[in-house]
C-alpha positions in Angstrom: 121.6 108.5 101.9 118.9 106.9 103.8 116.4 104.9 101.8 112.1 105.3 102.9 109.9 102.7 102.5 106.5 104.1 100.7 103.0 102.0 101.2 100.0 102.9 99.1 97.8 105.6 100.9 94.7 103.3 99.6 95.1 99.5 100.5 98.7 100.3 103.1 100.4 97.9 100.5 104.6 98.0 99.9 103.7 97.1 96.1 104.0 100.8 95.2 106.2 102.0 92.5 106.9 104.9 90.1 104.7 104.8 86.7 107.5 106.7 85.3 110.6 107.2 87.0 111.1 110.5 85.2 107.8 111.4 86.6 109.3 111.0 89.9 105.5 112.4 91.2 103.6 109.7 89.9 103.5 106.4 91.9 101.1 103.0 90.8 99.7 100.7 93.5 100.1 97.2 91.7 97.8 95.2 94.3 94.7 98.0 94.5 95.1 100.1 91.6 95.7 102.9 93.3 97.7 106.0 91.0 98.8 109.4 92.1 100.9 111.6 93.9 100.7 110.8 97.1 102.4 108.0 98.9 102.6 106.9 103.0 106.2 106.5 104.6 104.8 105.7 108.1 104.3 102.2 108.5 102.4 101.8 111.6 99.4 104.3 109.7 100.0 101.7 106.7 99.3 98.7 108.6 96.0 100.5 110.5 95.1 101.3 106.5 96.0 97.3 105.3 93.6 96.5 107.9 90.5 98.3 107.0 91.1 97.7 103.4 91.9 93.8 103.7 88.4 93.8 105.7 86.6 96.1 103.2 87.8 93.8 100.8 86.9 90.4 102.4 83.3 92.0 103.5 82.7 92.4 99.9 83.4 89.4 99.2 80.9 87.5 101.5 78.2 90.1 100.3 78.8 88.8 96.5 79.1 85.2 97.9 75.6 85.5 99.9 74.1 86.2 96.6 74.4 83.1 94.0 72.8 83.7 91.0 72.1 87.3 91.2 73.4 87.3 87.7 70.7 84.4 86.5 67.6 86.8 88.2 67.1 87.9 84.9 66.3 84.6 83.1 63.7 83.6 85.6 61.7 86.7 85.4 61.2 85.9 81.5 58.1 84.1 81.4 58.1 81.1 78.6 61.4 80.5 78.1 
């Protein structure tokens, strides 16, 4: 018998396993979170999805990194403090 790889239909990542191997069903993305039913066994459409989501991922990042001290806004609003 002929073993398939599986990638997460979310992020295209191999980190996929079973929640509950007697809930054969149910598989767990360990690098995106990622829980349900569906998994991917085609690996070129799971690299095309590691793409966009490694991108989606690094463009949030340098919009949170364009805006230091977001979280500090607050505290300067407060007059006499």
């Amino acid at each position: 018998m002929k073993k398939s790889v599986k990638f997460c239909p979310n992020c295209g990542s191999l980190n996929i396993k079973w929640v509950n191997p007697q809930m054969w069903s149910i598989w767990k993305c360990w690098d995106c979170g990622y829980q349900g039913a569906v998994v991917l066994e085609d690996g070129e459409m799971a690299d095309k999805i590691r793409e966009k989501f490694l991108e989606k991922i690094k463009n949030e990042f340098a919009d949170h990194e364009d805006k230091p001290g977001e979280e500090n806004k607050e505290d300067e609003d407060k007059p006499g403090e």
